[in-house]
C-alpha positions in Angstrom: 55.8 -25.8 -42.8 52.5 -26.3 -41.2 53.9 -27.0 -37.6 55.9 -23.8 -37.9 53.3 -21.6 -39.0 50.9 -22.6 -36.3 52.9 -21.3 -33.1 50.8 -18.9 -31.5 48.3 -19.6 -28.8 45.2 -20.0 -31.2 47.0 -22.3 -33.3 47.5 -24.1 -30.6 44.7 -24.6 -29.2 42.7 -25.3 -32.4 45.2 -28.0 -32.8 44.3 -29.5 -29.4 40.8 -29.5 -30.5 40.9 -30.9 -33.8 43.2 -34.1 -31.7 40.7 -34.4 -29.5 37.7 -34.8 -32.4 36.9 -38.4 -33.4 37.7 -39.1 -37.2 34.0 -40.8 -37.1 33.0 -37.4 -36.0 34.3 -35.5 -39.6 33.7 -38.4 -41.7 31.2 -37.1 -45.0 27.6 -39.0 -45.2 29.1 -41.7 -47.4 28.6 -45.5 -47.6 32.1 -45.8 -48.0 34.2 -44.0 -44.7 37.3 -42.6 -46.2 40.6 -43.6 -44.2 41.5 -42.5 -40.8 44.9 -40.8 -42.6 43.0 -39.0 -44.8 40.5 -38.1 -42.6 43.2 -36.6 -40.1 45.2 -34.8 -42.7 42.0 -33.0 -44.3 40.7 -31.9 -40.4 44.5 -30.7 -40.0 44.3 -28.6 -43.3 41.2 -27.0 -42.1 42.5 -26.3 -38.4 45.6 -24.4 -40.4 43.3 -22.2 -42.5 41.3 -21.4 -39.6 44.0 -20.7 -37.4 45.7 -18.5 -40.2 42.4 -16.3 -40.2 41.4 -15.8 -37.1 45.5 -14.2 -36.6 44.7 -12.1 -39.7 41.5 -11.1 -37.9 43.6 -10.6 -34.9 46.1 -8.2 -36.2 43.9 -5.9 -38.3 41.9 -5.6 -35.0 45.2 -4.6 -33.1 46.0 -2.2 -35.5 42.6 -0.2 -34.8 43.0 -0.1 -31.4 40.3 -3.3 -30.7 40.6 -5.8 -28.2 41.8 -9.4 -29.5 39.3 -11.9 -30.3 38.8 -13.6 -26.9 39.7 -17.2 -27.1 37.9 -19.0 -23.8 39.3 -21.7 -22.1 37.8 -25.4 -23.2 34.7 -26.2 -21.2 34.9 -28.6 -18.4 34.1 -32.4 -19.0 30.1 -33.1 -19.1 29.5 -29.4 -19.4 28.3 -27.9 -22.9 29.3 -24.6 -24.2 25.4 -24.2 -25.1 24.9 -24.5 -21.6 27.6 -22.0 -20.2 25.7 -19.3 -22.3 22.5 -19.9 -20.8 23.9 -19.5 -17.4 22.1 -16.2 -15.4 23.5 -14.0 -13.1 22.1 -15.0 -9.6 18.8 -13.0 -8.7 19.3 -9.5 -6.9 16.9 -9.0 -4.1 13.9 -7.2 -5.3 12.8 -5.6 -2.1 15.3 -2.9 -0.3 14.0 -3.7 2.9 15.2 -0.9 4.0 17.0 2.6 3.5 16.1 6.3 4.2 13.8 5.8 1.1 11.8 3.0 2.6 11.6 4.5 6.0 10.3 7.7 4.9 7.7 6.0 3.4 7.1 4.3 6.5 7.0 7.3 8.5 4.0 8.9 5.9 2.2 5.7 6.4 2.6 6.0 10.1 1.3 9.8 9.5 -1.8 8.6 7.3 -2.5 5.9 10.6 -2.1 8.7 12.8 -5.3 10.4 11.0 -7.6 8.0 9.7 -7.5 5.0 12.1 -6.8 7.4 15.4 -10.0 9.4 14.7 -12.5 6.2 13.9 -10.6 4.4 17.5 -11.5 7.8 18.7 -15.1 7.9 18.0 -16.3 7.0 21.2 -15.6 10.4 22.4 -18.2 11.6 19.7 -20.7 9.2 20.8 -20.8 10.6 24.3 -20.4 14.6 23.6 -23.4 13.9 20.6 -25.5 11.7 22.9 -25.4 14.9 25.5 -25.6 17.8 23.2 -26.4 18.3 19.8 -27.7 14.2 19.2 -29.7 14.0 22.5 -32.7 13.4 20.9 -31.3 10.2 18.9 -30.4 6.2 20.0 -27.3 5.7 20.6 -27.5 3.3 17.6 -28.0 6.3 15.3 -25.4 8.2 17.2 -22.9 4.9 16.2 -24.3 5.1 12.5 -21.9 8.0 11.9 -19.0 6.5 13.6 -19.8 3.3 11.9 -20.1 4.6 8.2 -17.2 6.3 8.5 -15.3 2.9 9.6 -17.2 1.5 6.6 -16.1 3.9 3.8 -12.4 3.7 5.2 -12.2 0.0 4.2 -15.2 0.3 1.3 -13.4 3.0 -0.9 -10.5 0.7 -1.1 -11.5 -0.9 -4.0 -11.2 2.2 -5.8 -8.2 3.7 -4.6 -6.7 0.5 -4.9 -7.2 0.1 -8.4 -5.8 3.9 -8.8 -2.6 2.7 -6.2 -1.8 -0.2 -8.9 -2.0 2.1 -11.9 0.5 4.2 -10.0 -1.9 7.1 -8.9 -0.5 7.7 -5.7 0.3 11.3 -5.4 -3.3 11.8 -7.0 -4.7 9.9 -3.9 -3.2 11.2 -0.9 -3.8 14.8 -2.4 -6.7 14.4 -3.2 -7.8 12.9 0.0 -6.2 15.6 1.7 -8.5 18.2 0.5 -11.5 16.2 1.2 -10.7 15.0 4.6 -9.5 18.6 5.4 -13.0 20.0 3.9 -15.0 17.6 5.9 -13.4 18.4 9.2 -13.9 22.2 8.4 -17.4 21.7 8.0 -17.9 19.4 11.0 -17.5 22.8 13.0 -20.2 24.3 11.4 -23.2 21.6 11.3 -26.0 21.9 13.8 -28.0 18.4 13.0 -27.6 14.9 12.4 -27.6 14.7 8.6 -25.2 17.7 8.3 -22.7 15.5 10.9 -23.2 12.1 9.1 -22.6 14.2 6.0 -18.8 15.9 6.8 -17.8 13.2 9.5 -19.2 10.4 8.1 -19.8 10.7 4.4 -17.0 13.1 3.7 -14.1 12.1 6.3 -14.4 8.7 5.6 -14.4 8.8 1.8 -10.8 10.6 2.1 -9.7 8.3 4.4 -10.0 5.4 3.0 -8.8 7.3 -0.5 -5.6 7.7 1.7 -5.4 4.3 4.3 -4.9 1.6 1.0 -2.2 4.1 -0.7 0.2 4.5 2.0 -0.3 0.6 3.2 0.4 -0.5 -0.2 3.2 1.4 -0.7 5.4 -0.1 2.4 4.5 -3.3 0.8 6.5 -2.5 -2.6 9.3 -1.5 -0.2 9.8 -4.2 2.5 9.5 -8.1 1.9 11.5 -9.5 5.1 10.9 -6.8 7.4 7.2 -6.4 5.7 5.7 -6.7 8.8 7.8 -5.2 11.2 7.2 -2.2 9.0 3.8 -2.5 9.0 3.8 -2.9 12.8 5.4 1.3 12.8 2.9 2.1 10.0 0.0 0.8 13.0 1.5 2.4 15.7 -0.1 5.6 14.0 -3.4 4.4 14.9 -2.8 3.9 18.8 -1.0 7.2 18.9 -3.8 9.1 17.5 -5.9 7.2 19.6 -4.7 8.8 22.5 -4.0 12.2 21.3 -7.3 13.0 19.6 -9.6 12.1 22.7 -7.0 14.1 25.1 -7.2 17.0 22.4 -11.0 17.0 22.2 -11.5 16.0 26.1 -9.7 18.8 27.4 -10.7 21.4 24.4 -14.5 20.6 24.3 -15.0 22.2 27.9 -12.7 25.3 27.2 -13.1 26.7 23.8 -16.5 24.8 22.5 -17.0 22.7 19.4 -16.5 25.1 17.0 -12.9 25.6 17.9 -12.6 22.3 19.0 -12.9 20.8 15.3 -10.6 23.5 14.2 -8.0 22.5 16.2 -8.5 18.7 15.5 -8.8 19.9 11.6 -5.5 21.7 12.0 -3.5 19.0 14.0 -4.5 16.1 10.8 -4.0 18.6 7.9 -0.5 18.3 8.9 -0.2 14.8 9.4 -1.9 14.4 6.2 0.6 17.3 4.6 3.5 14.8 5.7 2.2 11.7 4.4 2.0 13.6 0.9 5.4 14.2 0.6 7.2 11.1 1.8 4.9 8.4 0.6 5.7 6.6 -3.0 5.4 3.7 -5.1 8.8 1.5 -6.6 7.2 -1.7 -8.4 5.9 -0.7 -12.1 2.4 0.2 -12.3 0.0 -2.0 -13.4 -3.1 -0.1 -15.5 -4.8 -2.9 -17.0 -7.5 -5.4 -14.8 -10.7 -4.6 -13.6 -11.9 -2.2 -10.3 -13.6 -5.1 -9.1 -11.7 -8.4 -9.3 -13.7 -11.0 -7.7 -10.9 -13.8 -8.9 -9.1 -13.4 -5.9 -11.6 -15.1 -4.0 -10.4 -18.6 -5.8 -7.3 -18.7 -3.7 -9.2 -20.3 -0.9 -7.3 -19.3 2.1 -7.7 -15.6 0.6 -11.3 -16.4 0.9 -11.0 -18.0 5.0 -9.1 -15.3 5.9 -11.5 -12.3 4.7 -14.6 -14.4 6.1 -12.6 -14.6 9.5 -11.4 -10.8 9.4 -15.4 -9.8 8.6 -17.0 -11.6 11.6 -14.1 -10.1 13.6 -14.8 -6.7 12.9 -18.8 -7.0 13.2 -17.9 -7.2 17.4 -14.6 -5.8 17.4 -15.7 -1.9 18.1 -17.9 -2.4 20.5 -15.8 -1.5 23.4 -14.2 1.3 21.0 -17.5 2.8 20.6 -19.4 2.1 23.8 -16.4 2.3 26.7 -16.8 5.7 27.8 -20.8 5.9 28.2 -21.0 2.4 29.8 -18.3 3.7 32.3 -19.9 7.0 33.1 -23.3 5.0 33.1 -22.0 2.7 36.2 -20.2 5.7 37.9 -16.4 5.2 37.2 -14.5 7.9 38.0 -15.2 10.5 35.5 -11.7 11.2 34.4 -10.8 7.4 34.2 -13.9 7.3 32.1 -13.4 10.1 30.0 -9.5 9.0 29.1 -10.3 4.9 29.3 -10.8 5.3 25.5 -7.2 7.0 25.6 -5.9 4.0 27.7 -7.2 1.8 25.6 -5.6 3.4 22.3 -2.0 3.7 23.7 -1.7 -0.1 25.6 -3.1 -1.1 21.6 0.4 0.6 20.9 2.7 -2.2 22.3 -0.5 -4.6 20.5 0.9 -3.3 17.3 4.6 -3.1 17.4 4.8 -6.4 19.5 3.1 -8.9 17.5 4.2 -7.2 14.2 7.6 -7.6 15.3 7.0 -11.3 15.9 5.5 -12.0 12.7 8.0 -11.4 10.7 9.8 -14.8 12.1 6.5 -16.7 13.7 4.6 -15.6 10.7 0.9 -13.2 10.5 -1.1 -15.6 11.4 0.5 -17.8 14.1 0.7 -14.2 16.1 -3.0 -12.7 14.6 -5.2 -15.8 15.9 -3.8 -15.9 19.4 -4.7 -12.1 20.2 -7.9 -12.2 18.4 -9.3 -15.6 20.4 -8.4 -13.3 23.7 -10.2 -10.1 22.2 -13.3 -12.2 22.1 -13.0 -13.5 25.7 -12.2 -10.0 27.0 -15.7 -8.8 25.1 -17.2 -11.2 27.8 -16.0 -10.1 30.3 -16.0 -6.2 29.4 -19.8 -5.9 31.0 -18.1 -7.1 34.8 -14.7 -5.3 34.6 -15.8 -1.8 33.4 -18.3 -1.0 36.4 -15.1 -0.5 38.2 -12.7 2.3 38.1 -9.6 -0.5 38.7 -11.6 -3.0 36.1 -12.0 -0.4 33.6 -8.0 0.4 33.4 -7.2 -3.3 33.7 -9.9 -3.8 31.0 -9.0 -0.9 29.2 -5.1 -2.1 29.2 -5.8 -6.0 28.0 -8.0 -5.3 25.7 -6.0 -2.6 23.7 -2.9 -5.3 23.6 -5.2 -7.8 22.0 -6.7 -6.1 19.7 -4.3 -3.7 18.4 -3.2 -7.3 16.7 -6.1 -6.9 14.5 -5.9 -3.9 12.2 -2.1 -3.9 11.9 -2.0 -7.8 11.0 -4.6 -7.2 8.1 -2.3 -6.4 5.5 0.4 -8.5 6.6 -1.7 -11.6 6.2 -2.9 -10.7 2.6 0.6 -10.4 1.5 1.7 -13.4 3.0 -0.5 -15.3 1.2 0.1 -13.1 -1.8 2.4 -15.1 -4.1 5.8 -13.1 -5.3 4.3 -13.2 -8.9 1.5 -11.6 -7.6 3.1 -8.9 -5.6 1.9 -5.8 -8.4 -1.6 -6.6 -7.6 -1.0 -6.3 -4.1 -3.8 -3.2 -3.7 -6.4 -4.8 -5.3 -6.2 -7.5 -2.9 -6.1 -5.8 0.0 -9.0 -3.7 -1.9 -11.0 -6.4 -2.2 -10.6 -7.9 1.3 -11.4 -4.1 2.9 -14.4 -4.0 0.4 -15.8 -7.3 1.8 -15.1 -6.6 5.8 -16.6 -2.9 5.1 -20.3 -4.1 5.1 -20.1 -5.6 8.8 -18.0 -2.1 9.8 -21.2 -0.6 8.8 -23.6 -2.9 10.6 -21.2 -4.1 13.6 -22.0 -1.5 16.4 -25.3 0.4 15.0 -26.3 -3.4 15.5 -24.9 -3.1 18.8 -26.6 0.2 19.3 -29.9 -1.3 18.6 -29.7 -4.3 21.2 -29.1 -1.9 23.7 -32.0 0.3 23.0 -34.1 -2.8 22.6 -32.5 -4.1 25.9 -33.6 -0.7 27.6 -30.2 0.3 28.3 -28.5 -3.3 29.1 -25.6 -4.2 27.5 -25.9 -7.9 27.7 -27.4 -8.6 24.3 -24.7 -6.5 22.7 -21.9 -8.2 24.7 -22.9 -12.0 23.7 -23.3 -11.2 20.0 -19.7 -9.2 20.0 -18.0 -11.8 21.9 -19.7 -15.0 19.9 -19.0 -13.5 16.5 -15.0 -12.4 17.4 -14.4 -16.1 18.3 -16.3 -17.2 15.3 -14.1 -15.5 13.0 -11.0 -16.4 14.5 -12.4 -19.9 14.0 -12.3 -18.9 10.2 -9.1 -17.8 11.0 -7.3 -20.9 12.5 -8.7 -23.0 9.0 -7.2 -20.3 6.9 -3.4 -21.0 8.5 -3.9 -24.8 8.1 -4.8 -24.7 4.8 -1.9 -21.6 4.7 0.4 -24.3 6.6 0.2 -27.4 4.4 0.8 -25.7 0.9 3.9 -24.0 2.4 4.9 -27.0 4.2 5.3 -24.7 7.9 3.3 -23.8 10.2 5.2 -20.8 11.0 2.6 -18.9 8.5 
């Protein structure tokens, strides 16, 4: 009998089912509908056979060992079984945002700061002993040319090493720059003129460093999303503690053991930073090998393009203190050791500049923190020419200005990944690339410019100060329409 054979839990439910199905539903295409009876007993009939089936196909699976044929539970009204299948698992988060992995990326990064941002905030030290020794025939604006260039290749090589950093050339890059940067330093101990310095600390150190700087920034970014800038902020640090070790290390060496064993020593102490950096710094995102070096389309995204006009005009007056501290001091008759370690001052008060607003930033957001510090770095450019004839308005100078504008480099990448969409997040070098490539032509011309008002000035540094201090404020102008525009397509102004 049909209602005996049908007893198990399949049966079961397949009747269920076929009772709950309209008659209309299984009618045939027919002018003529066939009788609700007939219609019932024929969807019966077919619920029997199938049920008799599937326990045939139920027991030959048992007998091998197979799991039964799983028979789900009937969906819940209003939802469609074509729908349950469609259902995904909820995202996982793509960034670790943390982990002894991420960190000891972090800490190369910090390593590869250490070296290449702690020797160009350091160049002001170079300035003086050149100006004095082996440069004292030259301007001080052809002095600054070296410093400057070097800045400029730091940020200019960018584009290539971050077209290498997205095809997932890493290792390739910080090796590589290893060996140059190392070679360059070597050699700075042996030149004698101008071209053979501009050639191994200009030409040479800042090729490598900027093969190295994009690489190990990059990298944190494929490892922290929430905490991006935070570590960033560590990664920054690097920069203010070379700052202050590399002028006490050459300060206190130059005297003693010369400049021959000076460089050697300063050679040594970044060969091993650099060794560091080589063996904790990697990629995680897939690498991306197909695009162009230069990618110019990046410039649609229009508060990509405020942000990198604002960071340019910033940097064209930024390093004029960096660069020109230590002479103007000694030129006014501060104290000679507050002037020979204000540059040191400077460097480490630009450490609590880093980690502060970094810190910040990752709840305020990069640019609510970066345009605050970077409107009082151009007021304190101002008033740099009163303070710094003063051994008490030199430290206090000295101090403020380092806590403003430490902001400024460590916020850089921060702010291109913020407005970076997620989609976007594989192209993050060639973006930064880009923006480095652009604010690398006014690195090269900020302080010989500088350099050259001064010498046309005979020796005043008004001229210098009022084109510094106009052109900081008149990029963070740039830099204030940027987060609007930032602000209304995210719909906060915590951006």
């Amino acid at each position: 009998m049909a209602s005996t054979t049908a007893s198990t839990p399949a049966r079961d439910h397949l009747e269920l089912a076929a009772a709950r199905t309209s008659p209309l539903d299984l009618a045939p295409a027919s002018s003529v509908p066939p009788s609700p009876a007939s219609t019932v007993t024929r969807s019966l009939d077919n619920t029997t056979a199938t049920a008799t089936a599937l326990e045939d196909q139920s027991a030959q699976e048992k007998e091998k060992g197979g799991p039964p044929p799983p028979f789900a539970s009937a969906p819940a009204d209003g939802v469609l079984e074509g729908d349950i299948e469609k259902v995904e698992p909820a995202p996982v988060a793509d960034f670790p945002d943390g982990g002894w992995r991420a960190w000891l990326v972090v800490a190369g990064g910090f390593c590869c700061s250490f070296t290449v941002w702690g020797s160009s905030n350091s160049f002001g030290i170079w300035q003086s002993h050149y100006a004095s020794y082996q440069l004292a025939d030259r301007t001080p604006s052809d002095i600054s040319w070296i410093g400057s260039f070097q800045l400029c290749m730091v940020m200019a090589c960018a584009v290539l090493s971050g077209k290498l950093f997205d095809a997932g050339y890493i290792r390739y890059l910080l090796c590589g720059g290893t060996l140059l940067y190392t070679a360059g330093l070597f050699g700075l101990a042996y030149t004698q003129n101008y071209a053979q310095i501009f050639l191994a600390q200009g030409l040479a150190c800042g090729v490598a460093a900027g093969v190295i700087f994009l690489g190990a920034v990059s990298s944190v970014s494929h490892w922290f999303r929430a905490r991006r800038a935070t570590a960033l902020g560590i990664l920054a640090c690097g920069s203010s503690i070379g700052g202050v070790a590399y002028p006490l290390l050459i300060n206190n060496l130059l005297p003693k053991i010369g400049f021959e064993h000076t460089v050697w020593a300063y050679g040594f102490l970044t060969l091993g930073f650099l060794l560091i950096a080589c063996a904790t710094v990697n990629t995680r995102l897939p690498p991306r090998k197909d695009g162009p070096i230069l990618d110019f389309t990046v410039f649609k995204q229009l508060e990509y393009t405020l942000f990198v006009a604002g960071d340019s005009l910033i940097m064209w007056g930024l390093y004029l203190p960096y660069f020109y501290t230590q002479s103007y001091a000694r030129q006014h008759g501060v104290d000679s050791n507050i002037a020979l370690y204000c540059l040191s001052i400077l460097n480490a008060a630009s450490l609590f500049g880093r980690i502060i607003p970094n810190y910040l930033a990752d709840t305020y957001g990069a640019f609510t923190i970066l345009i605050p510090n970077c409107i009082a770095s151009g007021v304190l450019v101002f008033a740099w020419i009163g303070l710094c004839k003063s051994t008490a308005g030199t430290v206090v100078f000295a101090i403020l200005y380092g806590l403003t504008s430490g902001a400024y480099v460590s916020m850089m990448p921060v702010c291109v990944a913020s407005i970076t969409p997620p989609d976007q997040m594989n192209r993050i070098g060639i973006r930064i690339a880009m923006a480095f490539l652009t604010i690398s032509i006014f690195a090269l011309t900020g302080t010989p410019l500088s350099g050259a008002l001064i010498t046309a000035s005979n020796g005043s540094y008004v001229g210098a100060v009022v084109f510094s201090g106009v052109v900081v404020l008149l990029g963070s102008a740039f830099l204030v329409w940027a987060w609007w525009v930032t602000s209304r397509k995210k719909g906060t102004r915590w951006v």
